[in-house]
TIDO-936936 format. One line per 2 residues: for each residue x, y negated, z of C-alpha. Coordinates in steps of 0.02 Angstrom, whole numbers, plus 50000, padded with zeros to 5 digits. Each point is the difference from the previous one (the first is absolute). Last residue first. Layout:
REM residues N
X,Y,Z | ...
REM end
This chain:
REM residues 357
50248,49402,48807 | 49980,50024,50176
50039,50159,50079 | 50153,50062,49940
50135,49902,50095 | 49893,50013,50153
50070,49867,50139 | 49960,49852,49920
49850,50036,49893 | 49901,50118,50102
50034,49862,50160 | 49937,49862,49899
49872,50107,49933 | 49923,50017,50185
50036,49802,50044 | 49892,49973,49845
49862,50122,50056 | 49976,50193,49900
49819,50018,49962 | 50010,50100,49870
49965,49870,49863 | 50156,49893,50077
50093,50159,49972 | 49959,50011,49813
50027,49808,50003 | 50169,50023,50036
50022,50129,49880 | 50074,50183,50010
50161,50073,50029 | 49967,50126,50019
49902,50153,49905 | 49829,49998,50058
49923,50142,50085 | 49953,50153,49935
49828,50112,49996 | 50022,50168,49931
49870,50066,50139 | 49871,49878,49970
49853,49966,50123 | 50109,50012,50144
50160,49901,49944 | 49894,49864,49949
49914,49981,50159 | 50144,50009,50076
50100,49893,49887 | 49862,49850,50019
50111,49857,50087 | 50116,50038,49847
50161,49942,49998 | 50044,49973,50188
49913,50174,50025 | 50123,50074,49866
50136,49945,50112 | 49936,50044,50173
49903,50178,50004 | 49993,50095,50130
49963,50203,49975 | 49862,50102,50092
50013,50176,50082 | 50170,50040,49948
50040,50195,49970 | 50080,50014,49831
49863,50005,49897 | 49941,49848,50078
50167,49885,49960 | 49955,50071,49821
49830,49946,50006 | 50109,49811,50004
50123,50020,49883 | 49856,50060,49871
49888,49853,50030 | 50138,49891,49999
50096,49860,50062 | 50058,50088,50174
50175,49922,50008 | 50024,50024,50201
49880,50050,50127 | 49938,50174,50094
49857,50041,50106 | 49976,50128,50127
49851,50040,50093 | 49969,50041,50181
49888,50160,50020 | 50137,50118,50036
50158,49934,49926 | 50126,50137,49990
50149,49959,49879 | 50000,50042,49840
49958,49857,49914 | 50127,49895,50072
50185,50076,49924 | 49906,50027,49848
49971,49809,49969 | 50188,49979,49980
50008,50134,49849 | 50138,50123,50024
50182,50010,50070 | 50060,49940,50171
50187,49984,50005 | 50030,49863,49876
49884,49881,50131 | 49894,49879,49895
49866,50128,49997 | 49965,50026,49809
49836,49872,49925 | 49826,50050,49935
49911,49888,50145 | 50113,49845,49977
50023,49877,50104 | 49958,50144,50144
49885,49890,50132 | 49933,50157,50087
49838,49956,50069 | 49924,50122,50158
49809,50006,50022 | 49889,50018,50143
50125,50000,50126 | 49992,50020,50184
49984,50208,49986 | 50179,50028,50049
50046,50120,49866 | 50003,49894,49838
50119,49857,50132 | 50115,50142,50057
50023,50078,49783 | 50025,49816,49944
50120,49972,50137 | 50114,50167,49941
49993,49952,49825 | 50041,49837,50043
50172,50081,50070 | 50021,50096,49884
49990,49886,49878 | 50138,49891,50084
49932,49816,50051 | 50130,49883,50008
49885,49883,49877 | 50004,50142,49891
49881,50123,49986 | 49815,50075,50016
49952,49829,50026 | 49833,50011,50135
49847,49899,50013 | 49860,50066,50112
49821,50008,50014 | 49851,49965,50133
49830,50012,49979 | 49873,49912,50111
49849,50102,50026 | 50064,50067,50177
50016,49824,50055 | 50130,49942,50032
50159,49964,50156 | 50025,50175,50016
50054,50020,49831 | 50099,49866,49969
50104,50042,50147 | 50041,50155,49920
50035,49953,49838 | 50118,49851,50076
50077,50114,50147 | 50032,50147,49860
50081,49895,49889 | 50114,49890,50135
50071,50170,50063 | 50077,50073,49835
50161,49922,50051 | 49985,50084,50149
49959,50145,49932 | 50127,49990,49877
50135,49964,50125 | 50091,49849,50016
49867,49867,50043 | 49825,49949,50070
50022,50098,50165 | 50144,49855,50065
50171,50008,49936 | 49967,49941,49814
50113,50074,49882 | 49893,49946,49856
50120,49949,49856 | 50039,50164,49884
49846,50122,50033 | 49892,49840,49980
49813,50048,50055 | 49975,49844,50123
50020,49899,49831 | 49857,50105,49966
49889,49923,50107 | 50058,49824,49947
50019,49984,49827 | 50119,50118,49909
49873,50054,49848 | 49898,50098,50120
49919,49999,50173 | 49848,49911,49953
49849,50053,50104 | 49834,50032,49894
49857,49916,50067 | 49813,50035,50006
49817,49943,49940 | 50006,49854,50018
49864,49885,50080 | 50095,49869,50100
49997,50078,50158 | 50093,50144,49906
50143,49915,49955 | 50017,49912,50164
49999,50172,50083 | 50148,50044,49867
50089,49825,50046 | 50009,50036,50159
50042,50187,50005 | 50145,49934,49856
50038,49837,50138 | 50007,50124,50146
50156,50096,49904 | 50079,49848,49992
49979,49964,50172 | 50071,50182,50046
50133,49970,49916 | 50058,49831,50056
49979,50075,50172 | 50135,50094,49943
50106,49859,49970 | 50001,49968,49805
50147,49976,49923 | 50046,49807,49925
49991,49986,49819 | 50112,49855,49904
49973,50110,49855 | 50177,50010,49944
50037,50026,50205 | 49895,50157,50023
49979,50010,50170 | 49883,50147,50024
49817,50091,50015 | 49945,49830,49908
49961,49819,50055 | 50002,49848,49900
49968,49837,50090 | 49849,49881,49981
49969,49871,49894 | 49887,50112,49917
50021,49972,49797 | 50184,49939,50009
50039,50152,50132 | 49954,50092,49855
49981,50204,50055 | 50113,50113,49914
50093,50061,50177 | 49822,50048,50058
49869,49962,49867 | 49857,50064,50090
49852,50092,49892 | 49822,50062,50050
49905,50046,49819 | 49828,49936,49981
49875,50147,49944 | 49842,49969,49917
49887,50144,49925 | 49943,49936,49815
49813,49950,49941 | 50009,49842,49953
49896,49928,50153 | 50138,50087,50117
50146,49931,49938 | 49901,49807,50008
49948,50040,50168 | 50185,50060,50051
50064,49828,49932 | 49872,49888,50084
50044,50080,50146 | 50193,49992,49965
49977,49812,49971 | 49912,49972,50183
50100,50088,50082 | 50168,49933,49964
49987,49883,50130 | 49970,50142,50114
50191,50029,49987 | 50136,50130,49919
49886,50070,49840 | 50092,49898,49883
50011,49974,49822 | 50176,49950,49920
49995,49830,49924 | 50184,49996,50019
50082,50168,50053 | 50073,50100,50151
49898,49933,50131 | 50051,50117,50134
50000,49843,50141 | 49843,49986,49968
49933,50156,50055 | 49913,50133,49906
50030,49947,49839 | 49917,50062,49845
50054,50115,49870 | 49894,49972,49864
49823,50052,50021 | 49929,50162,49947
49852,50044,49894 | 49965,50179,50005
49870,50106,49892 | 50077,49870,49841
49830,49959,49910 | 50047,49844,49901
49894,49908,50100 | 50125,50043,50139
50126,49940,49898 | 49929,49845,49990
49936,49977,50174 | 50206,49995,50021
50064,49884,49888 | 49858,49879,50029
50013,49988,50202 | 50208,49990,49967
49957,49851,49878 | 49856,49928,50141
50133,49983,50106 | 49990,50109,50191
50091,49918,50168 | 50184,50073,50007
50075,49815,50045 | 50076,49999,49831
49846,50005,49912 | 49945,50144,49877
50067,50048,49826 | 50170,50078,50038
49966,50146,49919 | 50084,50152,50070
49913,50152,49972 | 49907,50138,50105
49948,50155,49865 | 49821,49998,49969
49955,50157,50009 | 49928,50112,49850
49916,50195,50073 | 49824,49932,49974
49845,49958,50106 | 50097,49974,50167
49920,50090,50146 | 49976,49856,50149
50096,50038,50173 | 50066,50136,50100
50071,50166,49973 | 50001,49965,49787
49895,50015,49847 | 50056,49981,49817
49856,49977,49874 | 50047,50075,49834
50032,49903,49851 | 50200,50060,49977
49946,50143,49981 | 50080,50139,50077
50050,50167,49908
REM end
């Protein structure tokens, strides 16, 4: 059995001290031209005081015009710099590893927020999205390498891609609506294409101490499991990664598809990873949820909800196996106590029917 207190090393990069990631969450707590606020600064040293192996950013943009959120961080232009130094110093002096995760809106993006037009991998009237040209493509793909190398220039200690949750890179990964023409649509491997050019070219373009994960959805979003089975098991093989993250909403859940049977997680664990680890997210609030993740073949867990309650639940977690966290709701000033931001509860509060009491 693995505990959840063991140090976790990797190909490249910093071991972490524990198996407990910070999971990347959307806060809305730093300035709406990406550049770092000192609530985003505080919600994140925070948790790695709390001793979380991993502290990971929110998902922040890698090119203005895939600003997807206000006060979303960015990671898109050297004026950002400045604040994401400060922020991987701050990581670093409390003891965690420091990721930022690479994210582009695509057809979600805020045209509002950039004052620039929405692109994705097609027109999607509702959206007012225009398709990218291929060239499109391959710019976006420059802005992740960019982004990444900006990353580390700043001090951090690697980046996890997001291609989950229907943003852009896995907007790319629609089954149902990309029938691109060119080699970034139709088939699977084509649609699978914008992955492996990111995590590639983000490889080659750091150091070999940089580490690099990955954010995958195991399902929907017009992604068929067998499909993301299928990417999981080419991105585990090719030796870029040092970590894959499957975003799951809930780690204990059935596939969504009738036809597969089983435990979600299951469908992950046994694939062949080499020395690239796996990690898995989604309604991890206890000590017990989260060793059981382990048991069943995850290297470390993510943990979002219960790290929004507690900035300590990995310590906690670690030094007591029965440990639980709070029921929700909970208190305002619980929150405030836990380093949660006003614009941060705002968001818990509005869009959470059970987060704020």
């Amino acid at each position: 059995m693995t505990d959840l207190g063991s140090p976790l090393t990797f190909p490249h990069g910093p071991s972490w001290p524990n198996r407990l990631a910070l999971a990347p969450l959307t806060n809305m707590q730093s300035n709406d031209d990406g550049t770092l606020h000192d609530d985003e600064y505080d919600w994140l040293v925070r948790r790695a005081q709390g001793e979380f192996g991993l502290v990971m950013t929110c998902a922040a943009h890698v090119s203005r015009a895939g600003q997807a959120f206000r006060g979303q961080l960015g990671v898109s232009d050297d004026t950002h710099l400045r604040g994401l130094w400060r922020l991987a110093d701050g990581i670093r002096d409390a003891g965690a590893v420091s990721s930022v995760q690479l994210q582009h809106g695509g057809r979600r993006s805020d045209t509002q927020l950039s004052g620039l037009p929405v692109v994705a991998p097609w027109d999607d009237v509702d959206k007012g999205a225009t398709a990218l040209s291929t060239e499109g493509v391959e710019e976006a793909v420059q802005d992740f390498i960019d982004s990444a190398i900006r990353a580390e220039t700043a001090g951090f200690d690697g980046v996890e891609v997001h291609g989950a949750h229907g943003y852009l890179i896995g907007q790319f990964l629609d089954a149902r609506r990309n029938d691109r023409t060119d080699r970034y649509g139709g088939s699977a491997s084509n649609r699978f294409r914008i992955v492996h050019e990111v995590v590639a070219g983000i490889r080659q373009a750091t150091s070999p101490d940089f580490q690099l994960g990955l954010r995958l959805s195991p399902e929907r979003y017009g992604v068929a499991l067998d499909e993301a089975r299928a990417l999981a098991r080419e991105v585990l093989a090719s030796g870029d990664l040092d970590y894959l993250d499957m975003s799951m909403w809930d780690v204990f859940k059935q596939p969504h598809e009738e036809r597969h049977h089983g435990r979600l997680i299951d469908y992950f664990t046994d694939l062949p990873r080499g020395r690239t680890r796996l990690g898995v997210a989604g309604k991890i609030l206890d000590g017990a949820g989260a060793r059981q993740c382990l048991d069943r073949g995850a290297d470390f867990v993510l943990i979002g909800t219960a790290a929004i309650l507690h900035h300590d639940f990995a310590r906690q977690v670690i030094a007591d196996p029965d440990y639980r966290s709070l029921k929700q709701p909970v208190p305002a000033a619980h929150l405030t106590n836990e380093a949660v931001g006003p614009r941060f509860l705002d968001y818990l509060a509005t869009n959470w029917d059970d987060f704020v009491s």
